[in-house]
Structure formats: structure tokens, C-alpha cells
C-alpha positions in Angstrom: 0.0 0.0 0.0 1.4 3.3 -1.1 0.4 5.5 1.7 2.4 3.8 4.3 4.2 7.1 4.9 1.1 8.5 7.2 1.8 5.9 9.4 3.9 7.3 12.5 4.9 5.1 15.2 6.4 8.2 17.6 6.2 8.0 21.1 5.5 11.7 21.9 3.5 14.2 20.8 2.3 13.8 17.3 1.8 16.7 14.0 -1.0 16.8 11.2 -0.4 18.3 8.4 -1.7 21.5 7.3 -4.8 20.4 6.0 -6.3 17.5 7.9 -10.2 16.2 8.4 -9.4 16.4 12.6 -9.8 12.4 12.7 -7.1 9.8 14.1 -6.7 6.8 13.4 -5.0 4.4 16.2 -4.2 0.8 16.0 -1.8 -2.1 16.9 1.6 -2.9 14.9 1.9 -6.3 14.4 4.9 -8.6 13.5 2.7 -9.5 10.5 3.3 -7.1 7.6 0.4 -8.4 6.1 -1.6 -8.2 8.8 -0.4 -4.3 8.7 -1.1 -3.5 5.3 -4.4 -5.7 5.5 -5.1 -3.4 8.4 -4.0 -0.1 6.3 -6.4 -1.5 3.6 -9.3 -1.8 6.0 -8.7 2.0 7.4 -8.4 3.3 4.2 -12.1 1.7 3.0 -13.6 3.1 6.4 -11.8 6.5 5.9 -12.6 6.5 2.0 -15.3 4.7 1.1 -17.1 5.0 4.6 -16.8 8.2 5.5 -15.9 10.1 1.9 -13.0 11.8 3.6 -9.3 12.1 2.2 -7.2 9.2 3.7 -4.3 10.9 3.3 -6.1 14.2 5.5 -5.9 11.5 8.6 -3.7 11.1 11.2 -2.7 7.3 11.0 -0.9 6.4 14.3 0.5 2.6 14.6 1.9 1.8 17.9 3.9 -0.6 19.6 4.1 -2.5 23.0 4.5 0.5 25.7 4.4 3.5 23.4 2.1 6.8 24.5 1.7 9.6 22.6 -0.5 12.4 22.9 -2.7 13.7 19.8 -2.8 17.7 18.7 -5.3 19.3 20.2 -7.1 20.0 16.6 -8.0 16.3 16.6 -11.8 16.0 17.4 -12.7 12.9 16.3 -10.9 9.4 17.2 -11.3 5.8 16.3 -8.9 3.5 18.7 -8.7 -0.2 17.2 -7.7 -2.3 20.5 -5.3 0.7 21.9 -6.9 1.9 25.3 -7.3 5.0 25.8 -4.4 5.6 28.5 -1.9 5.0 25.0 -2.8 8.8 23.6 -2.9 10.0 27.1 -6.5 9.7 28.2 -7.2 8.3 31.7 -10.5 6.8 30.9 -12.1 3.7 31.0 -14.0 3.0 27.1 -16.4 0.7 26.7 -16.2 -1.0 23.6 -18.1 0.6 20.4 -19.6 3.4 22.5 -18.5 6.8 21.9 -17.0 9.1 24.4 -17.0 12.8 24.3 -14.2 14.2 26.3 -14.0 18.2 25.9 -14.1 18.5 22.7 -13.3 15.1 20.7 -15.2 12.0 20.2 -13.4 9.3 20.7 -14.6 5.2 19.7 -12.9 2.4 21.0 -13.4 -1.3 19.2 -12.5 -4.3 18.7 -7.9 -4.5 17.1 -8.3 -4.6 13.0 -6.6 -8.0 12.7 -10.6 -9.2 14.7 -12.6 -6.5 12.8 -11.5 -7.7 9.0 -13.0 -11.2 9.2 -16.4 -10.1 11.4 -18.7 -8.5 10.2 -20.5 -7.9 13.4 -18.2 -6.6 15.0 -17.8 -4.4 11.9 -21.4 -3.5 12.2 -21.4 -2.3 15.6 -18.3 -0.1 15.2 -19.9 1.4 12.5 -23.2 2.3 14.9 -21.1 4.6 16.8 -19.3 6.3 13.6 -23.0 7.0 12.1 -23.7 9.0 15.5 -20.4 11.4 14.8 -20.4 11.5 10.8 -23.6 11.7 8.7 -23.3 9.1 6.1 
């Protein structure tokens, strides 16, 4: 996949560019490579085909193990796929597919992508919560 270059695995605080749609991204590295760009595929669908927004506007944050970071402040909307929230520096509790609002962003926390590309329920509920912050 070509846009593996929006992919920043950086454990402090993180940049968007210029012009960005205000959504993260967040999900789990794995040793697999093609679990990763299986993964990539999957968020690009979601972020594309989904929700008609410019992949390459979103911050796209792979971590690893221990890493934190901490998102800009112009992020208001975030999708967390199997990080908790205490990995962008939120000390919260999520309950799984039910948005948060904290301040001024939305946060969703669901199921890691490796689960959420082979079930489609788990798909569907994800999705649920993303129809409450996006119209589409």
C-alpha cells in the first residue's frame, strides 16, 4: 500500500499536516506485515469509502508495546482499534463501540483490525457509533 508514509509510530506528541479532516486513526503494529497493510487497507475503506473523507487528511498512528503519545489538540474525532485509551494520554475507562466525548473530541474504541477484518459484526457495531459522529 502506497500511503504507508502517514503511518507514524512516535512516542511523543504527534503533527498533522496543514490540512487534515481532525480524525485519528489508532491501531496495533503487528509482527505480521500483512496483517499491517491488511489493516491499512481496511482503514483506508472506512476513511474513503465510509466516510468520503481524504485518507491521506488523517492522522494514522501505529503503535507498539508501551508506546504513548499524545494527539494535537485540533483532533476532534478518534477511532482507537484495540489501543486503550491511556496510550494517547486519556485516563479513561472505554467501553467498547460506544463513543466518548471528552472536551471537545469523540473518541470510539473497538475491537484491534486483525478481529474487525473477518467479522462482520463486529464491523457492524463499530460502525453504529461512527453513524452518531459522521452523517453518512
Amino acid at each position: 500500500m502506497q500511503d504507508s508514509s502517514k503511518i507514524y509510530i512516535i512516542p511523543n506528541q504527534l503533527t498533522v499536516a496543514e490540512k487534515s479532516n481532525n480524525l485519528a486513526v489508532v491501531f496495533k503494529n503487528y509482527d505480521d506485515e500483512q496483517m499491517n497493510r491488511n489493516s491499512l487497507d481496511m482503514l483506508k475503506k472506512l476513511i474513503e469509502g465510509g466516510l468520503k473523507l481524504n485518507f491521506l487528511e488523517t492522522l494514522v498512528v501505529q503503535l507498539r508495546g508501551r508506546e504513548v503519545v499524545k494527539l494535537p489538540d485540533n483532533i476532534k474525532n478518534v477511532f482507537l482499534f484495540g489501543i486503550v485509551p491511556k496510550k494517547i494520554s486519556l485516563n479513561i475507562n472505554p467501553i467498547r463501540n460506544k463513543m466518548l466525548s471528552i472536551i471537545d473530541k469523540s473518541i470510539i474504541y473497538t475491537d484491534e483490525t486483525s478481529i474487525m477484518l473477518n467479522n462482520a459484526d463486529k464491523k457492524k457495531a463499530f460502525w453504529t457509533e461512527v453513524t452518531k459522529i459522521y452523517n453518512v
